[in-house]
N, C-alpha and C positions, 0 to 999 in steps of 0.2 A: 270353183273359180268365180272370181266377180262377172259381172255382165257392162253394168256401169264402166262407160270411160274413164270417169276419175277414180272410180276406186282400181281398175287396173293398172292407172297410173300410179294409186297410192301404197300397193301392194309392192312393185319394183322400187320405190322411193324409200318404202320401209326394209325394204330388203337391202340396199347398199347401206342406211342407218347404219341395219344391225350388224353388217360387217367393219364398217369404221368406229363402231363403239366397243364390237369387241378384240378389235386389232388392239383401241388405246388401253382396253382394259387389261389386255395380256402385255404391255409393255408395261404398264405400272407393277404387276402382280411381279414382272421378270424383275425389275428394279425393287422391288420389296424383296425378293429372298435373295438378291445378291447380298441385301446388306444384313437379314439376319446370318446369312451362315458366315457373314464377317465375323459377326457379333457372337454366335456360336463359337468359331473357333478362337476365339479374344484374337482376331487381328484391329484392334479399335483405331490406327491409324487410317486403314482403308475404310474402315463402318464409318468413319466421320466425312470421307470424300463420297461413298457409297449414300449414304444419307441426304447430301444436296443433291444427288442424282435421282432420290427417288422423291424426293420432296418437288423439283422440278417437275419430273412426269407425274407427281400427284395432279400439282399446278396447272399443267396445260390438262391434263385430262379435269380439271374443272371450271376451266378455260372453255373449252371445248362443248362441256356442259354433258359430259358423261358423268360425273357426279357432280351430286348435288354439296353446297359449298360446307355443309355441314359434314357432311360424310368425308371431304378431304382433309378439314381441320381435324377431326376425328382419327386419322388414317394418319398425319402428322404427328400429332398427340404421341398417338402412341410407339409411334417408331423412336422420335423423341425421348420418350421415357425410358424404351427400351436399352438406347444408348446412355445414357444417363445414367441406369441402375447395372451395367456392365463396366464402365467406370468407377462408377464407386467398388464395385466388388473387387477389380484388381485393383484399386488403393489401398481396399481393406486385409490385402494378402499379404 
């Protein structure tokens, strides 16, 4: 345990961080697999409302500054793609 007053102040500062960074991080992660097992089961009208939703909790979690802005375009990207190449596969059927 620290001794220093500011670091025991910075010990409790970092410890509520890490509970608000991993509250947002488990809302993005819940909002990413609502919309693959959309995508999974080809319901692609919900995966496309499912998708702004997860795209927004990317948004504010890097808003927020739980990630970094490359890693939510990243996180976009690919959900993006994901919906995009489940579409074309049921046009191609």
């Amino acid at each position: 345990m620290p001794i220093i007053k500011s670091q025991k102040k910075r010990v409790l500062i970092t410890a509520e961080e890490k509970a608000r960074n991993s509250s947002v991080r488990s809302e993005v992660k819940t909002a990413i697999k609502k919309f693959e097992t959309a995508v999974a089961e080809k319901r692609l009208d919900d995966a496309a409302e499912l998708l702004k939703s997860a795209f927004s909790a990317i948004d504010e979690a890097k808003r927020k500054g739980v990630y970094h802005i490359n890693t939510a375009s990243r996180k976009k990207s690919r959900l993006a793609k994901m919906l995009d190449q489940a579409v074309a596969a049921s046009k191609a059927e």
